[in-house]
MDTraj code that builds the backbone (N, CA, C; nanometers):
import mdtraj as md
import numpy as np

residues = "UNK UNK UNK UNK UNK UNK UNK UNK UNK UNK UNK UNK UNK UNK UNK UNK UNK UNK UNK UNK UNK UNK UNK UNK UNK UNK UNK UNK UNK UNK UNK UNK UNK UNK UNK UNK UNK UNK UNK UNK UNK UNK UNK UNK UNK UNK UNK UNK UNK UNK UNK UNK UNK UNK UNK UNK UNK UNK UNK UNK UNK UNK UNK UNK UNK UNK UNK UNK UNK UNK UNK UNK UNK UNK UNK UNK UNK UNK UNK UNK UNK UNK UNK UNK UNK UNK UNK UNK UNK UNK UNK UNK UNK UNK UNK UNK UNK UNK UNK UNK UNK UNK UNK UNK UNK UNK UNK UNK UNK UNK UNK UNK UNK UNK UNK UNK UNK UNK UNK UNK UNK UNK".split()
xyz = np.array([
    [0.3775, -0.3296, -0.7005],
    [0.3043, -0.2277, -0.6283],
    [0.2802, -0.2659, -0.4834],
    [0.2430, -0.4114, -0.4685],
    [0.2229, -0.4747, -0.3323],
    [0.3012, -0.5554, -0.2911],
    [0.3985, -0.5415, -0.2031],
    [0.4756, -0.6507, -0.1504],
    [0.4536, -0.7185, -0.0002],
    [0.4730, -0.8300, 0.0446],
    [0.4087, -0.8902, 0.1277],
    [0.5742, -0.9915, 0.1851],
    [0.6149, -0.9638, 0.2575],
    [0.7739, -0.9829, 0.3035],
    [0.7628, -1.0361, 0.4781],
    [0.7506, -1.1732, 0.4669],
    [0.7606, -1.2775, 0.6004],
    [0.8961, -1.2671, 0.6605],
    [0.8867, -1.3162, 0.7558],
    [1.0140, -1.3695, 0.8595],
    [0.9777, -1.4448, 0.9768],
    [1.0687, -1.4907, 1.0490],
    [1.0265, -1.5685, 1.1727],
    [1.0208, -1.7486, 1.1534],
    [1.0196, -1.7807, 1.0285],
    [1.0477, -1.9108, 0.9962],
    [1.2212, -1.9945, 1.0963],
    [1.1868, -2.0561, 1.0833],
    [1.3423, -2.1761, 1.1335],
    [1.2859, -2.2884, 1.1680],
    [1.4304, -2.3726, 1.2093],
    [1.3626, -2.4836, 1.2901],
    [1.3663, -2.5028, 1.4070],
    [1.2874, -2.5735, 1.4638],
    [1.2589, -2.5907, 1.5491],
    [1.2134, -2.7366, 1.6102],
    [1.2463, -2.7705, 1.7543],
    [1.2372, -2.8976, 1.7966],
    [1.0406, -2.9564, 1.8433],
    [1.0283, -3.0337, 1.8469],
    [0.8973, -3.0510, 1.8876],
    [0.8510, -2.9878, 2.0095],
    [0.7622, -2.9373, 2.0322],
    [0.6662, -2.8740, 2.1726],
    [0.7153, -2.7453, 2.1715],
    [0.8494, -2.6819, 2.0287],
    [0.8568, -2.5714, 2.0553],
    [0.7913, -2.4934, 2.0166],
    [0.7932, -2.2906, 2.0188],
    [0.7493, -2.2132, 1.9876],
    [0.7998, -2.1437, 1.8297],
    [0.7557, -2.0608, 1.7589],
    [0.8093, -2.0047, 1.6519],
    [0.6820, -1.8597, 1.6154],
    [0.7369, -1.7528, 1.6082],
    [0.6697, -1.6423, 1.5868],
    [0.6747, -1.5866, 1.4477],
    [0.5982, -1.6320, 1.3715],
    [0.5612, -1.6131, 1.2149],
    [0.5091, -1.4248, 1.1820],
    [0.5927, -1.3072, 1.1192],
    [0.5746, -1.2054, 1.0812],
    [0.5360, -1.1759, 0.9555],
    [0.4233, -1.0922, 0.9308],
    [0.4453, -1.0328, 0.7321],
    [0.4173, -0.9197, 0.7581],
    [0.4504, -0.7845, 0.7048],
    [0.4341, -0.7215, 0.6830],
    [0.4226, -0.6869, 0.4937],
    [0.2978, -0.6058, 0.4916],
    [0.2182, -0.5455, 0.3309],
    [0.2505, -0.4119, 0.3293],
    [0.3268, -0.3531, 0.2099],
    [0.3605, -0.2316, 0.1957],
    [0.3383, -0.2076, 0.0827],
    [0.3342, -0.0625, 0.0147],
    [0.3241, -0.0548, -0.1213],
    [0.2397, 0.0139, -0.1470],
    [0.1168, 0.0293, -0.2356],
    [0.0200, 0.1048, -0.2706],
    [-0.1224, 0.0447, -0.2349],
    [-0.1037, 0.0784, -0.0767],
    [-0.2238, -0.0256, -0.0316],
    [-0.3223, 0.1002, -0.0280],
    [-0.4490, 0.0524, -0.0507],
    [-0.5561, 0.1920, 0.0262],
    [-0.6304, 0.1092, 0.0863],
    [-0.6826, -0.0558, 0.1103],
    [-0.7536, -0.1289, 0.2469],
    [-0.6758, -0.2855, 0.2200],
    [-0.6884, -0.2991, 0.3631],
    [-0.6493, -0.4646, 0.3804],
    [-0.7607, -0.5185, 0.4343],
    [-0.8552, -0.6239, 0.3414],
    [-0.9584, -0.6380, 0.4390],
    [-0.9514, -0.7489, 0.5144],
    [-0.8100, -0.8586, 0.4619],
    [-0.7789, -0.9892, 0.5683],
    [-0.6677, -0.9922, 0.5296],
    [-0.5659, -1.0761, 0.6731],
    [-0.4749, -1.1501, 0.6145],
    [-0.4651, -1.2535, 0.7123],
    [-0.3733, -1.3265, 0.6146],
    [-0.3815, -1.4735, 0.6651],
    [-0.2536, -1.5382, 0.6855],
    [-0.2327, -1.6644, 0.6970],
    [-0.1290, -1.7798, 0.6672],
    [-0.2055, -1.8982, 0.6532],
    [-0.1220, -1.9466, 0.5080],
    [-0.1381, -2.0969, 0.4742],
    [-0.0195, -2.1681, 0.5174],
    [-0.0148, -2.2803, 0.4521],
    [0.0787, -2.3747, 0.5204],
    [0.1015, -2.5025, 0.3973],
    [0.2155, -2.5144, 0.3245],
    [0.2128, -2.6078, 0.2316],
    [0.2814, -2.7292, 0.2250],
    [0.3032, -2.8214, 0.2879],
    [0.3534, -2.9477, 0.3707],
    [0.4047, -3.0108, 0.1750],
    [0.5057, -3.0324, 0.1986],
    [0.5828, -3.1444, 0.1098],
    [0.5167, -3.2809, 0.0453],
    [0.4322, -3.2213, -0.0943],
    [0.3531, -3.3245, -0.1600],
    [0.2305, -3.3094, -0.1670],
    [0.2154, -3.1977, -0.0788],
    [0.0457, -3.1997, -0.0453],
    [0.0086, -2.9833, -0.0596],
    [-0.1525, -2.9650, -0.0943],
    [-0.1831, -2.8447, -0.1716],
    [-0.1692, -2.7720, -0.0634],
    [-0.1420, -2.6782, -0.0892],
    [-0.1881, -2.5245, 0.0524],
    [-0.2949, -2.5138, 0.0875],
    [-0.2512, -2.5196, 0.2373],
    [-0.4222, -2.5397, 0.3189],
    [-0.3893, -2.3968, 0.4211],
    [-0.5359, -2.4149, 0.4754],
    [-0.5219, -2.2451, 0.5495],
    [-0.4846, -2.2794, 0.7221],
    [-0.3886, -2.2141, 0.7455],
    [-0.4063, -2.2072, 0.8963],
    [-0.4679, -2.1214, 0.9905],
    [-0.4699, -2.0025, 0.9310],
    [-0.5414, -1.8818, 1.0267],
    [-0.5066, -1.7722, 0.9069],
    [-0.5981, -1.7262, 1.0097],
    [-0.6678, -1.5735, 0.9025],
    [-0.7308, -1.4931, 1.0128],
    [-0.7244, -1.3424, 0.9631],
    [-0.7961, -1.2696, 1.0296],
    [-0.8315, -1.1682, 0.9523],
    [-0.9665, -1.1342, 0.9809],
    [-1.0540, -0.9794, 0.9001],
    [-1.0471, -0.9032, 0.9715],
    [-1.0924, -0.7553, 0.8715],
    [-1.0584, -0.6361, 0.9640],
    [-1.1549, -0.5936, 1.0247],
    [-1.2643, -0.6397, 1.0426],
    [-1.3054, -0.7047, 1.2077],
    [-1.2985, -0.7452, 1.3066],
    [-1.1760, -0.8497, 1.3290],
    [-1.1112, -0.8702, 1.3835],
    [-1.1613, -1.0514, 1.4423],
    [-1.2473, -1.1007, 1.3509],
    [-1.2831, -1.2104, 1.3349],
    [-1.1820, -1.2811, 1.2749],
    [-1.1695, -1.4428, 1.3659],
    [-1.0485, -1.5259, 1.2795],
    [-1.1477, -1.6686, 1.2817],
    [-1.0646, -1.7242, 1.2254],
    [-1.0854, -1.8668, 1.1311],
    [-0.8984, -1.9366, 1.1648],
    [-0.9179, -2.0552, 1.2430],
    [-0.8492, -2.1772, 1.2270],
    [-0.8590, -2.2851, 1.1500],
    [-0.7854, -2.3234, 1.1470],
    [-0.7383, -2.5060, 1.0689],
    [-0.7561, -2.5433, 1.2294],
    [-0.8486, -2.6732, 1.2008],
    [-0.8627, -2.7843, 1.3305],
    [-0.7167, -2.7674, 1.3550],
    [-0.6099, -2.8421, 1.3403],
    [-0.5038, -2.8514, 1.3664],
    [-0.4054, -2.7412, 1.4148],
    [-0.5120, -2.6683, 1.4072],
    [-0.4068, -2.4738, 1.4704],
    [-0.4555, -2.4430, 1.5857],
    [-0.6064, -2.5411, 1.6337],
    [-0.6707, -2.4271, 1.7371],
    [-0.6425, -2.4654, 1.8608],
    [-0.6218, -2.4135, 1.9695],
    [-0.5557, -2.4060, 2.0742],
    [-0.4353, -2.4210, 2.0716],
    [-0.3284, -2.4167, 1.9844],
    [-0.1824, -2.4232, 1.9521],
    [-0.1402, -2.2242, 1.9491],
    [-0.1765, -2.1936, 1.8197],
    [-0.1872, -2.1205, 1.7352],
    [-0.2750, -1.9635, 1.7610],
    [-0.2032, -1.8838, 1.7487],
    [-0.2715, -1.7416, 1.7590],
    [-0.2244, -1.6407, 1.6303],
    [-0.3342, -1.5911, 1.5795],
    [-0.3088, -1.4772, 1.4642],
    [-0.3841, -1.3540, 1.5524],
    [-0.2777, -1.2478, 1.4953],
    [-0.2639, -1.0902, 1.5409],
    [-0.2444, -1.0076, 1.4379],
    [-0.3271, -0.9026, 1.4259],
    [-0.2489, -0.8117, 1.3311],
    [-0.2144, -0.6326, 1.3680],
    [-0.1247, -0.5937, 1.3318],
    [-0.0869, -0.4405, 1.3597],
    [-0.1671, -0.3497, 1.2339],
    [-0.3012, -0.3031, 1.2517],
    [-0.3160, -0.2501, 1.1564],
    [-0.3176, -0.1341, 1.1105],
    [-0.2302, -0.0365, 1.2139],
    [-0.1673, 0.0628, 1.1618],
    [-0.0182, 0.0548, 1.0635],
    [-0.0015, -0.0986, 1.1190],
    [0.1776, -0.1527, 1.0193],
    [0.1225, -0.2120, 0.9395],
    [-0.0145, -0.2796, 0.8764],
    [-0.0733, -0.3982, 0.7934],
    [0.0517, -0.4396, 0.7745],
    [0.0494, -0.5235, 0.8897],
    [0.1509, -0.6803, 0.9652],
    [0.0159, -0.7707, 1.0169],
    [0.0517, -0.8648, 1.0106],
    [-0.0260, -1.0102, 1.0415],
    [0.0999, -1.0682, 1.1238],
    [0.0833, -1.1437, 1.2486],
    [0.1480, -1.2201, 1.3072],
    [0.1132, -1.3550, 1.3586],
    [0.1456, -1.4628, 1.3469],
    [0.1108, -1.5789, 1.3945],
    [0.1893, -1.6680, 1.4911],
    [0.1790, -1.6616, 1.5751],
    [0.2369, -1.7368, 1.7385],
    [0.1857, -1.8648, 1.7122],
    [0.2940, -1.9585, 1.7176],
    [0.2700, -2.0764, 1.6880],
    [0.3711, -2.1657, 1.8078],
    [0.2612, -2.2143, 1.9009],
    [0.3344, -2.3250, 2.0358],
    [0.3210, -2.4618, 2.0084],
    [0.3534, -2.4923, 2.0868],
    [0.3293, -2.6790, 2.0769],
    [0.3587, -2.7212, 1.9421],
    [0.5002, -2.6712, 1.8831],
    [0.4965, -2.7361, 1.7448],
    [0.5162, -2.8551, 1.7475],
    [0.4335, -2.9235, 1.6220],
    [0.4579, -3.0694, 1.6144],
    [0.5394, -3.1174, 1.4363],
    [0.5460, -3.2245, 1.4360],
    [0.6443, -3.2210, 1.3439],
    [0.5713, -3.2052, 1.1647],
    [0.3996, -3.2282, 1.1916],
    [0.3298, -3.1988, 1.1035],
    [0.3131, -3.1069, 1.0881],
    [0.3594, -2.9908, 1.1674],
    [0.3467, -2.8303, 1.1288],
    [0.4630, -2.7887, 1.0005],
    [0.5312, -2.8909, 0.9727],
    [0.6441, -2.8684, 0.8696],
    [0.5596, -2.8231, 0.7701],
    [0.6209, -2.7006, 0.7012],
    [0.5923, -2.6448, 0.5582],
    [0.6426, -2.5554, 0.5732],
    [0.6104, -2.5278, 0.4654],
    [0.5869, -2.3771, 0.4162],
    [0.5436, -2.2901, 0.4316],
    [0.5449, -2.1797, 0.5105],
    [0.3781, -2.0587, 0.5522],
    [0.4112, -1.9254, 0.3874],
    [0.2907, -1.9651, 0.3957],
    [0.2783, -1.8513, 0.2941],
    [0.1858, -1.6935, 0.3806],
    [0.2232, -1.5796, 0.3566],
    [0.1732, -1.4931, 0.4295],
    [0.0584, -1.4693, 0.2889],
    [-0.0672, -1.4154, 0.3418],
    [-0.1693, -1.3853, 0.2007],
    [-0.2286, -1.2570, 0.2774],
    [-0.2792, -1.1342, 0.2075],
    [-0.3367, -1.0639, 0.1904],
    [-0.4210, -1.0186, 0.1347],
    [-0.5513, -1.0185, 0.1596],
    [-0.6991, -0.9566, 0.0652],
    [-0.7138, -0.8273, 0.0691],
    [-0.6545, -0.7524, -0.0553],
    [-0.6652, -0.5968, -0.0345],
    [-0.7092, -0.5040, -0.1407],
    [-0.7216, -0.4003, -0.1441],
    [-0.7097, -0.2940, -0.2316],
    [-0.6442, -0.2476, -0.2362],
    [-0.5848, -0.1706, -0.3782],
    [-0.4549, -0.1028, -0.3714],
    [-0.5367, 0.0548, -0.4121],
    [-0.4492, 0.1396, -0.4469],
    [-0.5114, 0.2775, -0.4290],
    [-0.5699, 0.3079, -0.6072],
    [-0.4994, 0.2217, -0.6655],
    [-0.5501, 0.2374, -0.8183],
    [-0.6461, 0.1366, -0.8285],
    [-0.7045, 0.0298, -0.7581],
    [-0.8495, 0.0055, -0.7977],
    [-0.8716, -0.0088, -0.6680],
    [-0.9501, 0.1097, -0.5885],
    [-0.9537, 0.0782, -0.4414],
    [-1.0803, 0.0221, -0.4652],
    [-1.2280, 0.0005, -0.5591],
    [-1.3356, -0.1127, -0.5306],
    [-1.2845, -0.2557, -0.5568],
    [-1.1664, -0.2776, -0.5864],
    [-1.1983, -0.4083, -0.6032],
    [-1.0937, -0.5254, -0.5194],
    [-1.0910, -0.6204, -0.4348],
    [-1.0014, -0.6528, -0.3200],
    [-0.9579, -0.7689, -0.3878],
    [-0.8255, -0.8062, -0.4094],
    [-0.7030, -0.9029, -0.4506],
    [-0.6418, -0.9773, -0.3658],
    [-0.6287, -1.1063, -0.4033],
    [-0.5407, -1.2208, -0.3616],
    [-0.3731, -1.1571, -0.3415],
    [-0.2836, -1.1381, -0.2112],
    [-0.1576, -1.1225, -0.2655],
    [-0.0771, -1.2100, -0.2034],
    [0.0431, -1.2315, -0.2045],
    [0.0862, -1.3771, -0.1397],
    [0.2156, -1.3388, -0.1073],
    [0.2588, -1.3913, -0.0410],
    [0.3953, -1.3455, 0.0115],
    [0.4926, -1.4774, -0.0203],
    [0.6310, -1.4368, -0.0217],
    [0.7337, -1.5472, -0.1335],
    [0.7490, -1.6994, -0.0227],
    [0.6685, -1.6935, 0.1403],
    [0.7416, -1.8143, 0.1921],
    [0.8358, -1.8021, 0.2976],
    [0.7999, -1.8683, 0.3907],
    [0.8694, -1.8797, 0.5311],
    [0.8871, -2.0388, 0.5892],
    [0.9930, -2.1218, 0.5088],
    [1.0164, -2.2455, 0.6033],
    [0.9687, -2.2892, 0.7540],
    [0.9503, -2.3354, 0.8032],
    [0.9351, -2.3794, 0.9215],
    [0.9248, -2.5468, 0.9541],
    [1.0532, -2.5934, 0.9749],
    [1.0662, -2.7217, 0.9948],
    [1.0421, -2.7768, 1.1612],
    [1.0148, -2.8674, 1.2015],
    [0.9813, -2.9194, 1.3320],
    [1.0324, -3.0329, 1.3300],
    [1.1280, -3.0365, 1.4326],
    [1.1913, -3.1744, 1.3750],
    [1.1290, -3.2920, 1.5685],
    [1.1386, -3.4081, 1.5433],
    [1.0335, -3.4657, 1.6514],
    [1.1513, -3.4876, 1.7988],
])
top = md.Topology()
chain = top.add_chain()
for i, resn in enumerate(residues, 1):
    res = top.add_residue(resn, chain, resSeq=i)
    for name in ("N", "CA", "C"):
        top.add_atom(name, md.element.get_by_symbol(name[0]), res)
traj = md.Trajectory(xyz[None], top)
């Protein structure tokens, strides 16, 4: 019913840039956040940025002043601009969404998107 479909992953050399996309389609009726995690090789998914539909965000120490989250919320797209990569930015981004869909619009769900590589090599 909800699909959540990234792009913008590759690699990339150290101090470079990389522009992280998701777009949420499907049987949405509210998005009340979305986010990106980040799942580094061996180690659990941690959060990098997030934003509510407020337009309030939340960083990972390690994202802030690097790192910018945006969202289109007439497209419920989330975007994340990511500079100064370093080689610990390697993972995984997972795109996540906190929403309602139109068949239980009181109640707001975890949704996750399949994964966007992003290697940094030094």
């Amino acid at each position: 019913q909800v699909r959540l479909v990234e792009s913008g992953g590759g690699l990339v050399q150290s101090g470079g840039s990389l522009r992280l996309s998701c777009a949420a389609s499907g049987s949405i009726f509210r998005v009340d956040g979305m986010g990106w995690y980040r799942q580094a090789p061996g180690k659990q998914r941690e959060l990098v940025a997030l934003v509510t539909t407020g337009g309030a965000t939340n960083f990972a120490d390690s994202a802030k002043g690097r790192f910018a989250i945006s969202r289109d919320y007439a497209k419920n797209t989330v975007y994340l601009q990511m500079n100064s990569l370093k080689p610990e930015d390697t993972g995984v981004y997972y795109c996540n969404a906190i929403l309602a869909t139109r068949t239980l619009t009181g109640t707001s769900v975890d949704y996750w998107g399949q994964g966007t590589q992003v290697t940094v090599s030094p």
